[in-house]
N, C-alpha and C positions, 0 to 999 in steps of 0.2 A: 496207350498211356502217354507217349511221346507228343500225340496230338492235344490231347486233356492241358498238358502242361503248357503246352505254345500259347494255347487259349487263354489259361489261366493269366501266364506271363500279360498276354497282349491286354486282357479285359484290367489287370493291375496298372499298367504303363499307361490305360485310358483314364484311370480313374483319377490317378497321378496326375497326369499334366492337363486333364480338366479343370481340376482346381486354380490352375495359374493361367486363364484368362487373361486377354487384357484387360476387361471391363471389370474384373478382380482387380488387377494392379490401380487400375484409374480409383476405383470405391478408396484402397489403400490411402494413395496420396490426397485423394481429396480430404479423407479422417484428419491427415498429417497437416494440411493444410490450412484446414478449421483452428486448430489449436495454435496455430502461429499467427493467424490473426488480429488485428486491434479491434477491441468489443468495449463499448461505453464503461466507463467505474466512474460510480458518483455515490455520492453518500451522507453522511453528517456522523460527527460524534460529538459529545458533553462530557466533562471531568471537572476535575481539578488539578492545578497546575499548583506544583510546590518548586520554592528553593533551597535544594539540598545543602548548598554551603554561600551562604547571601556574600562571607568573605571573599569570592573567587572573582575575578575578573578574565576573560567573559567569564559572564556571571550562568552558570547551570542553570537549567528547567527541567521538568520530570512532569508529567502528563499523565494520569492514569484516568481513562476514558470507556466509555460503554457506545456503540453506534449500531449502525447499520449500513448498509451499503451493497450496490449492486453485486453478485457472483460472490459474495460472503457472509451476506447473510447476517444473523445479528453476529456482533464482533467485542470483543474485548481490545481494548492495545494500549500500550505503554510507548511511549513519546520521549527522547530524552532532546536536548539542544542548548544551544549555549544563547544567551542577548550580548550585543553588544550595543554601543551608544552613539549617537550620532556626534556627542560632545559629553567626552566623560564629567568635564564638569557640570556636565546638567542632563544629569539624565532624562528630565520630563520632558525633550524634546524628542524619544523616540530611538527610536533605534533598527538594530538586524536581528532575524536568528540565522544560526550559524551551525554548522557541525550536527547536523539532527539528522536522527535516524528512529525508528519507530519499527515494531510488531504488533502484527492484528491478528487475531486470533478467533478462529472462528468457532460454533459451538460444537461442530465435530473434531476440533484439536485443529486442522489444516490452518499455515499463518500463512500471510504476506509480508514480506520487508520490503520496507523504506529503506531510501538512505536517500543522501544531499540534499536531507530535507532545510530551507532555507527561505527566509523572508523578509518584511518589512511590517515595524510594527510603530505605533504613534497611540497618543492620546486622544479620543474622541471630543472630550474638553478642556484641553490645558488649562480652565479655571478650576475644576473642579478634581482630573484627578483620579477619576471616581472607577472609567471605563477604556480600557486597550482596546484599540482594533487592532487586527493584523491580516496579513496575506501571504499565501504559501506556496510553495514549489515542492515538491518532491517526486525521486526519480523510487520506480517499482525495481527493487533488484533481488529477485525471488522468492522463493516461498517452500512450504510442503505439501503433501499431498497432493492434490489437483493442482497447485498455484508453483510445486514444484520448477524453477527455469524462466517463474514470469515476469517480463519485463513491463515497462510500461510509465508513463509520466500525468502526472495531475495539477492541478492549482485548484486555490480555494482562499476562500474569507473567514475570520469568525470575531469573535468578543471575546473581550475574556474579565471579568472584575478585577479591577486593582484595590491592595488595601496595603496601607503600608506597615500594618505589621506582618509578622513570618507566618502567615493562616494561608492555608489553601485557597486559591484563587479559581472560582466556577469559569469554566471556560466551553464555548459553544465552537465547534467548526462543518462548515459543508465547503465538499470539493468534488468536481468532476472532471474528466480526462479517461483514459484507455489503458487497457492492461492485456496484455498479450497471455496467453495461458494456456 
């Protein structure tokens, strides 16, 4: 009986420390490694751009947009950021965004957050008035689900219609850059 058990013991302690390999621990960290990587993010979204209080200086944006984009797949997000002016008394000369921050939303709930989302924006025709362009920075600073922790940084362009009454403004953007995840 004495002998059955040694057995047992010994074929148990084999089974055990089989499993912790190195070429086990190596597989481990390579998993761990992948996921800390920078992987392409590029995308486009369209919305419409409102001003919630036209009275505030800087003056609020709010962005509610439908896209797509790499590792997310189709997305929903909400955009919020401040304009400021190159020369407040004239503001068709263009301006910043400022203090912007954004969630994207994926069709399985998982988001991505923005923040220090930030830019430069002008009139395409100072005659007319009519179209903004702009250009964007923003930094990836987490997420949920799979995007839980991810970092990551982009730029981008888009248009957006100007009208000068308070109506929602269509607004197009694409941007690419890397996101860690």
């Amino acid at each position: 009986m004495k002998k059955l058990i040694c057995v047992l013991v010994v074929l148990t302690a084999a089974f055990w420390f089989s499993g912790c390999s190195d070429s086990n621990i190596t597989g481990l960290e390579q998993n761990s490694q992948v996921k800390t990587q920078a992987v392409p993010f590029k995308g486009t979204w369209e919305g419409a751009a409102t001003t919630p209080h036209p009275e505030m200086y800087p003056t609020p944006k709010e962005i509610s947009c439908k896209g797509n984009c790499t590792h997310l797949g189709l997305f929903n997000a909400d955009v919020n950021y401040m304009i400021t002016y190159y020369d407040i008394n004239n503001p068709l000369l263009g301006g910043y965004a400022i203090q912007g921050s954004a969630v994207m939303t994926a069709a399985n709930g998982d988001k991505v957050y923005l923040g220090n989302l930030g830019g430069e924006w002008w009139f395409r025709d100072p005659g007319t008035f009519s179209t903004v362009e702009f250009t964007t920075v923003s930094d990836i600073v987490g997420g949920t689900g799979k995007f839980e922790g991810a970092t990551g940084h982009f730029e981008g362009s888009g248009t957006q219609n100007f009208y000068f009454t308070n109506q929602p403004q269509e607004t197009w953007f694409s941007w690419s850059g890397n996101i860690n995840y």
